[in-house]
VOLUM-826959 format. One record per residue (C-alpha): residue number from 0; residue in one letter; x, y, z. Coordinates in steps of 0.2 Angstrom, whole numbers. Example, Ala and Ser with C-alpha at 12.3 -4.5 7.8 and 13.67 -1.06 7.14 Angstrom:
VOLUM-826959
seq_type_c1_c2_c3
0_a_62_-22_39 .
1_s_68_-5_36 .
end
This chain:
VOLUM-826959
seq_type_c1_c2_c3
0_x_605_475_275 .
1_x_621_479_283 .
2_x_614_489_297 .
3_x_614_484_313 .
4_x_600_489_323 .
5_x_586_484_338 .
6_x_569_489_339 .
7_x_562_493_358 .
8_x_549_486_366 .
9_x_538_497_376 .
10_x_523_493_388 .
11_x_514_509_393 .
12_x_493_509_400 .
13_x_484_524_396 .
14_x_466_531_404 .
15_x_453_536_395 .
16_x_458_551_391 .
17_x_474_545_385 .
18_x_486_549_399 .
19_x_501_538_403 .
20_x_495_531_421 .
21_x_507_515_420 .
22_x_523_510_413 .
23_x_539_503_417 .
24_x_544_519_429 .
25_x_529_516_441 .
26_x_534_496_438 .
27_x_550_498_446 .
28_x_542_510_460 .
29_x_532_497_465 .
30_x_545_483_465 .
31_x_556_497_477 .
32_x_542_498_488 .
33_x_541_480_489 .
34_x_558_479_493 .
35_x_562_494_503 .
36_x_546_494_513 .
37_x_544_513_508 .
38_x_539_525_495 .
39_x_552_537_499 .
40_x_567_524_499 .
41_x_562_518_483 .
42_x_560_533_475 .
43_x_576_540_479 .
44_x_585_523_475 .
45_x_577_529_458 .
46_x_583_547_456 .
47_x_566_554_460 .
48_x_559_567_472 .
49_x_545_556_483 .
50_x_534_571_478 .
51_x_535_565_461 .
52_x_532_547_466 .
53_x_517_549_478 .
54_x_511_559_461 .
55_x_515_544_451 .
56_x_507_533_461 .
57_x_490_541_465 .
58_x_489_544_445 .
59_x_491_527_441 .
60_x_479_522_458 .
61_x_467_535_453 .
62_x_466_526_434 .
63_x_463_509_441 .
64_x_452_512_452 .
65_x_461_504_469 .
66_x_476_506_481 .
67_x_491_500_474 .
68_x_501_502_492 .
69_x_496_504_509 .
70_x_503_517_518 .
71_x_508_520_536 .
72_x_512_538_543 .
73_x_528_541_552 .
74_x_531_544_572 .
75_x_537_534_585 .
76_x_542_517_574 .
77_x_542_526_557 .
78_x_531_525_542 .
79_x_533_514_526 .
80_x_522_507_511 .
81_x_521_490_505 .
82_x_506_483_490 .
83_x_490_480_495 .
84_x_485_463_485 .
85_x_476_469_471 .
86_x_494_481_469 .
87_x_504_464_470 .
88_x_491_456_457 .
89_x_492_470_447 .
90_x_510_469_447 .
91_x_513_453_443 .
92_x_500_455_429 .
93_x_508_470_421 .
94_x_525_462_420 .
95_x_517_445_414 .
96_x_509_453_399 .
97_x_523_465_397 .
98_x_539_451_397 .
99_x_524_439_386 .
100_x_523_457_373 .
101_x_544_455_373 .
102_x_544_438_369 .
103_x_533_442_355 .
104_x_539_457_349 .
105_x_558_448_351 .
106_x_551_435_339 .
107_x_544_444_327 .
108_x_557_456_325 .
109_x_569_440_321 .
110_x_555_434_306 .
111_x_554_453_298 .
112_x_573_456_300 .
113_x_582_437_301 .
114_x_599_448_297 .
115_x_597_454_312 .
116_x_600_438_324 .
117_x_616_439_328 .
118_x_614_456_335 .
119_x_596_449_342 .
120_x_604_435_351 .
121_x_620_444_358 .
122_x_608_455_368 .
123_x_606_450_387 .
124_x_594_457_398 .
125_x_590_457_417 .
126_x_573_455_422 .
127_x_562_472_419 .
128_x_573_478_409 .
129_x_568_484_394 .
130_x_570_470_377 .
131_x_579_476_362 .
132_x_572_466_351 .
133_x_553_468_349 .
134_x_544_486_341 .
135_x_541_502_348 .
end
């Protein structure tokens, strides 16, 4: 075969009901809640209106059944957010089992289509970022 092509590789929890509560959007929130000590920083670095990302993130605590952040109301020395330790556990879990899923996916993708290798291994990637080698 002379087309070249990738495959993506695509982690997303759903409820019970088969709603999206957790992906790689609410990963990244996380990680920028880690990082900026606030929901709202985070968000915006993302593009996103902190309406939107509170929404996001009570979805996804709502699913699982426990606090992914704890969160301190503004004043006098300000608010912010950081992860609780189940969110941290969580966190690290989700992107365990996703880069483990990519690793996989990345492999098997290179056994069904071996043509495709070149392309496969040109590829680079930072950490979180979506592979573009595994299955859908």
């Amino acid at each position: 075969m002379g087309v070249k092509m990738t495959a993506v590789t695509k982690i997303v929890f759903l409820d019970e009901n088969r709603e999206k509560f957790f992906g790689e959007g609410p990963c990244r929130l996380l990680r920028g809640v880690e990082e900026t000590g606030s929901l709202r920083s985070a968000a915006l670095d993302m593009g996103m209106a902190y309406t939107k990302a509170l929404k996001i993130l009570k979805n996804a605590e709502r699913a699982l059944g426990f606090p992914l952040t704890a969160r301190t109301a503004g004043g006098k020395n300000g608010g912010g957010s950081c992860l609780t330790p189940e969110g941290k556990e969580w966190l690290d879990r989700y992107e365990r089992y996703r880069d483990a899923c990519m690793e996989a996916n990345r492999r098997l993708y290179l056994e069904f289509f071996p043509e495709q290798r070149e392309t496969a291994s040109d590829h680079h990637r930072e950490p979180g970022e979506r592979e573009d080698c595994g299955s859908e």
